[in-house]
C-alpha positions as CSV (number, residue, x, y, z in Angstrom):
1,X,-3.2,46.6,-209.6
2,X,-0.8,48.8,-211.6
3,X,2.2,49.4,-209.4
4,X,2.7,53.5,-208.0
5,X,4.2,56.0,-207.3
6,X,2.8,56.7,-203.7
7,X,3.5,59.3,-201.1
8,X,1.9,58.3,-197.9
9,X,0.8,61.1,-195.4
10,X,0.3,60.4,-192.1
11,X,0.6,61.0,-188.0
12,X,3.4,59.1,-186.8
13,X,1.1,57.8,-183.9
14,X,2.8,54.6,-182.4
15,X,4.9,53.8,-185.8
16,X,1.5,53.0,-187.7
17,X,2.7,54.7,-190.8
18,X,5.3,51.8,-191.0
19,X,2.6,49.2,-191.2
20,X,0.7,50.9,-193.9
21,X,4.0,51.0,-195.7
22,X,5.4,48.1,-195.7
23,X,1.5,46.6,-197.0
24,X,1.6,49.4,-200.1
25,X,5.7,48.3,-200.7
26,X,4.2,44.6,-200.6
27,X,1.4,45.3,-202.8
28,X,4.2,46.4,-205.3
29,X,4.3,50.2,-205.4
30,X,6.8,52.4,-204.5
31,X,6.1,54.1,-201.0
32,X,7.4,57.5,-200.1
33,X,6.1,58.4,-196.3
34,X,5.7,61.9,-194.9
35,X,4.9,62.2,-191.4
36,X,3.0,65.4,-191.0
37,X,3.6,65.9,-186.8
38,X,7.2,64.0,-186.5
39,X,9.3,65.7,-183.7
40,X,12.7,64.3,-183.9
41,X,14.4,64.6,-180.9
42,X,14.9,66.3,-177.7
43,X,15.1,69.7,-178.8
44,X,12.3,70.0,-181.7
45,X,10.1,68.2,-178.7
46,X,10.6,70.7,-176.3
47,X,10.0,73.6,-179.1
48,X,6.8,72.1,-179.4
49,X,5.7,72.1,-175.5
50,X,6.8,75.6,-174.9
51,X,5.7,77.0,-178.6
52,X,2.5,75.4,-178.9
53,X,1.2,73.0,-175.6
54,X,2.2,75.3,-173.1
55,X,0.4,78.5,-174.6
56,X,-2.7,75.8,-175.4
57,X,-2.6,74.4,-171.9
58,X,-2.6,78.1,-170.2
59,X,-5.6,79.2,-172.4
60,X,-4.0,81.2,-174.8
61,X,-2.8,79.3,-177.8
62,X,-4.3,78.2,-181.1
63,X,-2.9,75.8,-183.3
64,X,-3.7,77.7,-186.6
65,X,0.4,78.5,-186.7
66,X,1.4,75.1,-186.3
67,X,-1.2,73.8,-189.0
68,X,0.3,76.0,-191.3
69,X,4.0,74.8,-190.4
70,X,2.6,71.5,-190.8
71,X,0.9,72.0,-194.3
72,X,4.0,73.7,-195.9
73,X,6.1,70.6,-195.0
74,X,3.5,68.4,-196.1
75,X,3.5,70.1,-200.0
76,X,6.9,70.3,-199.9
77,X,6.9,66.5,-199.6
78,X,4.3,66.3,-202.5
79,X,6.3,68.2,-204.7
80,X,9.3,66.6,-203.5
81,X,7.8,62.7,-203.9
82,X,6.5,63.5,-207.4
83,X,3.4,60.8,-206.1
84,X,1.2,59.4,-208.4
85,X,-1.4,58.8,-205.7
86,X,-1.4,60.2,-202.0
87,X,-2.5,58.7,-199.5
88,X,-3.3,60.6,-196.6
89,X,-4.2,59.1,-193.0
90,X,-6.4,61.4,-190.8
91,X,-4.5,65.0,-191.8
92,X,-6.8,66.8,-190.3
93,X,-4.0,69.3,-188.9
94,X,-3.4,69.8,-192.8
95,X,-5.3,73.8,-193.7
96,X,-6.9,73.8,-197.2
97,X,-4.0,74.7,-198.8
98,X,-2.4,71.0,-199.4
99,X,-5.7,69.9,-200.2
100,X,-5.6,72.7,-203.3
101,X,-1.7,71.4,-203.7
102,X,-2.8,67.9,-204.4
103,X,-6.0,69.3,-207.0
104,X,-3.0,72.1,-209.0
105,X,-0.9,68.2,-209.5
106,X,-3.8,66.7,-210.1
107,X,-3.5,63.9,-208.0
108,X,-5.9,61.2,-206.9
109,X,-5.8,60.1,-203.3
110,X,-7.8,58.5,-201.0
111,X,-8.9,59.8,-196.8
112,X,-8.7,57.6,-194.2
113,X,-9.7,58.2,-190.7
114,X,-9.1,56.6,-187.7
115,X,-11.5,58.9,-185.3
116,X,-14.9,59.9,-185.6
117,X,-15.5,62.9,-187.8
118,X,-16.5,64.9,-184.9
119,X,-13.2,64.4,-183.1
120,X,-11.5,66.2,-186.4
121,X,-11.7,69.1,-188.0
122,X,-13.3,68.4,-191.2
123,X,-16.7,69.0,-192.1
124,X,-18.4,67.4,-195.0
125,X,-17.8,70.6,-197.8
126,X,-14.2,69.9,-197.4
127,X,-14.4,66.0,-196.7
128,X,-16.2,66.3,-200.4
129,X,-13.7,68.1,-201.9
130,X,-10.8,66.2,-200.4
131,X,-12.7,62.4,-201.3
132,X,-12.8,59.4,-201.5
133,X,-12.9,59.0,-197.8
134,X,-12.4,55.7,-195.8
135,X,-13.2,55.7,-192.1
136,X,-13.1,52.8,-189.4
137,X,-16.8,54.4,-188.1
138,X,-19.4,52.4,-189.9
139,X,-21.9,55.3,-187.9
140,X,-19.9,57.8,-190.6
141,X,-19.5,55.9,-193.5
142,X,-23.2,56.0,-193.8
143,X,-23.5,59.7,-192.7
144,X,-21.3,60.4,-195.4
145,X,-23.2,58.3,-197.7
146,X,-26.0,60.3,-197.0
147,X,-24.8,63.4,-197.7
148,X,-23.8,61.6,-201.0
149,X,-20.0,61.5,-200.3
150,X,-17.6,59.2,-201.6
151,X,-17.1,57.2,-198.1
152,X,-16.4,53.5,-197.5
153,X,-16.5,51.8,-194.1
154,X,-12.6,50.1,-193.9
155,X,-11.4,48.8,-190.0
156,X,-8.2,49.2,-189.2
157,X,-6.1,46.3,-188.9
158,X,-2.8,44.0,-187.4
159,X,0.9,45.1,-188.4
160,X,1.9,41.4,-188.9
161,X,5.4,42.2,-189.6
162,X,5.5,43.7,-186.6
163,X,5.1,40.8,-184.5
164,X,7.1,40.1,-181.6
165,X,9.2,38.2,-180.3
166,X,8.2,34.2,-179.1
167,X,6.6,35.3,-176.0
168,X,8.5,34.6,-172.6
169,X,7.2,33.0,-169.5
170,X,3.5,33.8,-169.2
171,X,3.0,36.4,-166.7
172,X,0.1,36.2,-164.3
173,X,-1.4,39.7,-164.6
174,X,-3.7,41.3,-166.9
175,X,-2.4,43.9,-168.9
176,X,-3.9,47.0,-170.2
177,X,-2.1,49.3,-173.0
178,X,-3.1,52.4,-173.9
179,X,-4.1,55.8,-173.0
180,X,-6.0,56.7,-169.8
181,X,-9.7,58.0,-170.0
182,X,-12.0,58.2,-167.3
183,X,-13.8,55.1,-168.0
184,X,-10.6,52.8,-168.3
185,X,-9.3,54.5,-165.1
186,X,-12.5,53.0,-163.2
187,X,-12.5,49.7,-165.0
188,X,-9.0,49.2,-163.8
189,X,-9.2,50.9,-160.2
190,X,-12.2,48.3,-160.0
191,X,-10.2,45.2,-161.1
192,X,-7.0,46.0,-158.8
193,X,-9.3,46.7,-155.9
194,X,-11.3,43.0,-156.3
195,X,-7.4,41.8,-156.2
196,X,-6.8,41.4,-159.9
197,X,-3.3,41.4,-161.0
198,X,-3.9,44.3,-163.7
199,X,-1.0,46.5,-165.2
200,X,-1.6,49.6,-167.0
201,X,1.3,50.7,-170.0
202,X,1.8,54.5,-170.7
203,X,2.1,57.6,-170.1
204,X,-1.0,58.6,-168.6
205,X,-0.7,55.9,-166.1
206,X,2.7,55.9,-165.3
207,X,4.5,57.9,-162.2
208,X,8.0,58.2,-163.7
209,X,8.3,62.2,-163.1
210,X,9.2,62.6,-167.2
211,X,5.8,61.5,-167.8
212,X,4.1,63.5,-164.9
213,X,5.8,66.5,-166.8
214,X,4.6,65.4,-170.6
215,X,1.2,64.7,-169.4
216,X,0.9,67.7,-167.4
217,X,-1.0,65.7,-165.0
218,X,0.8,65.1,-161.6
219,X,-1.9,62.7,-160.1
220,X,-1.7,59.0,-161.2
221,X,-4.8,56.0,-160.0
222,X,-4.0,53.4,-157.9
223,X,-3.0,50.5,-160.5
224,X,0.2,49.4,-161.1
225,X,1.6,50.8,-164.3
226,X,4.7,51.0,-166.6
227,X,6.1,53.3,-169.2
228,X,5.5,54.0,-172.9
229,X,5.9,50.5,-174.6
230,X,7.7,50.5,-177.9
231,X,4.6,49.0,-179.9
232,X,6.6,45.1,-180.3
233,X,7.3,45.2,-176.9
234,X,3.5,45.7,-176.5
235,X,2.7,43.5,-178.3
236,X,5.1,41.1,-176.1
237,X,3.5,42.0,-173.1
238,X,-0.2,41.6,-174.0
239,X,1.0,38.3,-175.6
240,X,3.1,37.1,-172.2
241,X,-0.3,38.3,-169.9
242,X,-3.1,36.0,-169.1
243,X,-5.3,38.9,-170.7
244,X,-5.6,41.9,-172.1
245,X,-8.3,44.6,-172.0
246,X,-9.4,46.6,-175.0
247,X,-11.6,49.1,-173.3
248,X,-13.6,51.6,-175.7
249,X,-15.1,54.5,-175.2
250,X,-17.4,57.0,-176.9
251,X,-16.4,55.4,-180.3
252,X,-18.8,52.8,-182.9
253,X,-15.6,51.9,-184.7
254,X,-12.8,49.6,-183.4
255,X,-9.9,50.3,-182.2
256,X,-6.4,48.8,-183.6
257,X,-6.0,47.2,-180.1
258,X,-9.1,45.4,-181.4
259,X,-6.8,43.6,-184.0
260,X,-3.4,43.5,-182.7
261,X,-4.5,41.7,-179.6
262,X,-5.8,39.0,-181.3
263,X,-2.9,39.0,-184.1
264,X,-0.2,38.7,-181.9
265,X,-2.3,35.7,-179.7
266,X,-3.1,37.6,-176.7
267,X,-6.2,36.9,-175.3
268,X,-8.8,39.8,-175.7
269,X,-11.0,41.0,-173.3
270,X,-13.3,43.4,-175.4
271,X,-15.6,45.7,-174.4
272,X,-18.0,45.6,-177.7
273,X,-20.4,42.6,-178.0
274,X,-21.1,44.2,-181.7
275,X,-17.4,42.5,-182.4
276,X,-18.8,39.7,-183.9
277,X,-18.5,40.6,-187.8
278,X,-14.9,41.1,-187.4
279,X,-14.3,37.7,-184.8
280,X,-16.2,35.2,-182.8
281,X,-17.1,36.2,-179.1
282,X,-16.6,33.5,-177.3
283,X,-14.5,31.7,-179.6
284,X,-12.0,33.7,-180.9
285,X,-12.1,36.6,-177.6
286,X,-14.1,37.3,-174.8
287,X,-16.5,40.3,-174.8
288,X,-18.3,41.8,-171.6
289,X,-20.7,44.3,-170.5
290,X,-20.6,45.1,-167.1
291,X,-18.0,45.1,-164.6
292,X,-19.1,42.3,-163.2
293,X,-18.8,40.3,-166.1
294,X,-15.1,41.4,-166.6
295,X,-14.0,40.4,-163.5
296,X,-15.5,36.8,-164.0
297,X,-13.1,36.9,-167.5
298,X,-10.0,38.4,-165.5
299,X,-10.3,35.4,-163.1
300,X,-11.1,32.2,-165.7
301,X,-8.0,33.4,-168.0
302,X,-5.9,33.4,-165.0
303,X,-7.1,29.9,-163.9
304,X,-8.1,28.4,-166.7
305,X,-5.1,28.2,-169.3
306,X,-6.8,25.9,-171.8
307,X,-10.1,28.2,-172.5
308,X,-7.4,31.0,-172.9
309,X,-5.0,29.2,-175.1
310,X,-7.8,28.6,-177.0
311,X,-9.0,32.2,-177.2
312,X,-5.3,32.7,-178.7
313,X,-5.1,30.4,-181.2
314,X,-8.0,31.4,-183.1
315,X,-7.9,35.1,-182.6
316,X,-4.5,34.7,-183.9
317,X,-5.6,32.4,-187.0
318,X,-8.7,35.1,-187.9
319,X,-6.7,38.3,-187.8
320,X,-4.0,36.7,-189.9
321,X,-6.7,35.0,-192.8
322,X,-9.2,38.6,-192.7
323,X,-7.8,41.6,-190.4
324,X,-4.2,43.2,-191.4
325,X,-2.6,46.4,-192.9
326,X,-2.4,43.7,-196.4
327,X,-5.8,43.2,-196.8
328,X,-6.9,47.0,-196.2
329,X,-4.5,48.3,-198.4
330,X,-6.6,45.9,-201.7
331,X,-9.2,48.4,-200.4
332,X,-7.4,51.7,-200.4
333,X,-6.1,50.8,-204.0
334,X,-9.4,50.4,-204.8
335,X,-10.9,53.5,-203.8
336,X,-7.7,55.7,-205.5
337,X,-7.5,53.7,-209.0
């Protein structure tokens, strides 16, 4: 692949952008990153509650004004960049307007989403004129197809240089990382009630007061939970646990938990028995379908340090050989060139 020019686009959700970076730097071309929704610091963060998620929360903002501040920075860093290609990661706070930026240059660039379509704001006349379009939802990839779009199923993946440190003493407690959705909430109320040792990371479960405030939701579930993690020292702590959950939701693609927890030799508890084109249930993690079922898991990988280390070593082994930011980045190059 001829080496680029490339200005990456993206959310700066958990560092990801890095990951993505550091695969296009390794793949030879030069990166140039752009993070369309990047507070920094105190002060530009607190703008932002009172400006935008305050008025939203009380029923009486709209986020058309901060799309707009969002888009003017974004061409400014095209024009800025001078890109060859763009790549652009979800960027669906991003109005028309840098879309028509990036057809005055010229430019070819590639889509790709990590939600289902129906959680963004796109809809398929401007997902056409904004193509190609990668998504991790094979359900959309083919819906896209149909509508005869540019679209091509690629996962996400495993930020291998992110790995952490050689993992600690093994704790004996199950660890869940992410945010907190109704479903997860119950899974986890369930486990701590039947006497699992289960510990939730983030803000949505944790009862520090700064992030009762941020969440704007005073009333925290009866697990115990920590703080925001750093993402290495998440990755430390699902790696140091006897298990870690990867609960889904309303989604048919997989989440990045999906591939980090077996990357950094965790072992996975997985909610998706359709896993098995990306690893082997059973083998490589553990998948479940009732409650039930996860409990029985929760126990053996607390008991049973053999069957887990097993679990790690190969989930680790796979991820590295198939599933990280490396080997989706061939794809991306493909799909621009």
């Amino acid at each position: 692949m001829t080496p680029r020019r490339v200005l990456l686009v993206s959310p700066a959700f958990h560092g990801y952008d890095a990951g993505v970076a550091a695969a296009l730097d390794a793949a030879g071309h030069q990166v140039h990153t752009h993070r369309y929704d990047h507070l920094p610091g105190l002060g530009s963060r607190v703008r932002y509650q009172l400006r935008h998620e305050l008025p939203r929360r009380l029923g009486r903002g709209h986020s058309q004004g901060l799309h707009e501040d969002r888009t003017a920075a974004a061409i400014a860093a095209v024009r800025d960049a001078r890109p060859e290609v763009v790549v652009v990661v979800k960027g669906d706070q991003l109005t028309t307007d840098f879309w028509q930026a990036l057809d005055d240059a010229r430019l070819p660039r590639v889509l790709w989403l990590y939600d289902e379509l129906r959680r963004t704001t796109y809809d398929l006349e401007t997902l056409r004129r904004v193509g190609p379009v990668a998504t991790y939802s094979p359900r959309d990839a083919e819906t896209l197809h149909g509508h005869g779009l540019a679209a091509t199923h690629l996962p996400l993946a495993y930020d291998h240089r992110a790995v952490p440190q050689p993992p600690g003493r093994a704790r004996d407690e199950i660890v869940f990382v992410g945010a907190r959705y109704p479903n997860r909430e119950a899974t986890l109320v369930g486990l701590a009630a039947a006497g699992v040792p289960v510990r939730a990371f983030g803000r949505d479960w944790s009862g520090h007061p700064v992030d009762r405030l941020r969440t704007w939701a005073p009333r925290r579930p009866a697990v115990p939970a920590g703080r925001d993690l750093a993402r290495a020292h998440a990755y430390r702590r699902m790696a140091e646990a006897s298990a870690t959950l990867n609960l889904h939701g309303d989604q048919d693609g997989f989440t990045m938990r999906t591939f980090e927890a077996c990357g950094v030799g965790a072992v996975q508890l997985i909610d998706r028995t359709d896993v098995d084109d990306l690893y082997a249930p059973g083998a490589e993690l553990a998948t479940f379908t009732s409650a039930a079922e996860l409990l029985d898991l929760c126990r053996r990988a607390l008991r049973e340090p053999e069957w887990a280390d097993g679990l790690r070593a190969a989930g680790r082994r796979r991820t590295l050989a198939e599933h990280t930011f490396d080997h989706r980045v061939r794809i991306l190059e493909s799909l621009w060139d």
